[in-house]
C-alpha positions, 0 to 999 in steps of 0.5 A, spaced: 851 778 695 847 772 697 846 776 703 844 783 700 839 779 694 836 775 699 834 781 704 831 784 696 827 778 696 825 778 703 822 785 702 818 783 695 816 777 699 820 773 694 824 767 694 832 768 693 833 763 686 836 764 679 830 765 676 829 770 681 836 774 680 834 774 673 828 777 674 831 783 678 836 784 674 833 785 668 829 790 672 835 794 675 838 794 668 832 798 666 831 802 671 839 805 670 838 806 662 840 814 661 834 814 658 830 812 664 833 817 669 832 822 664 824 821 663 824 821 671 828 828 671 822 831 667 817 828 669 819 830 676 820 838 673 813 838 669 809 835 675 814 840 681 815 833 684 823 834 688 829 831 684 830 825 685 838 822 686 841 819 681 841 811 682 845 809 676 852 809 680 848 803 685 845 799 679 852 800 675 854 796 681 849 791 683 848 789 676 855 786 676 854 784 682 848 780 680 851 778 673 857 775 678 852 771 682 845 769 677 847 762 679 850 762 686 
């Protein structure tokens, strides 16, 4: 996990700390809300943009994986 957040940080230009893993999953588990896969799959229909992949099976894991570790 520290491997995996510490790359996610990186990318974002961010510094792997509790705080920070907080952060990231509040957001991630905003993003695996039903409700927020579904507004992606109608806005992409009215706007004829491509389907995209259902993410929440990923977020389902990292979520619990960030819970595990918030404070590693």
């Amino acid at each position: 996990m520290a491997e995996l957040i510490g790359r996610y940080a990186r990318t974002f230009g961010a510094k792997d700390t509790p705080e920070y893993r907080r952060e990231v999953l509040r957001r991630v588990e905003t993003g695996a809300d039903p409700r927020a896969a579904r507004y992606w799959e109608l806005l992409s229909s009215i706007n004829g943009w491509p389907r995209r992949p259902d993410m929440r099976p990923v977020f389902g894991w990292f979520i619990e994986a960030l819970r595990t570790h918030l404070d590693d």
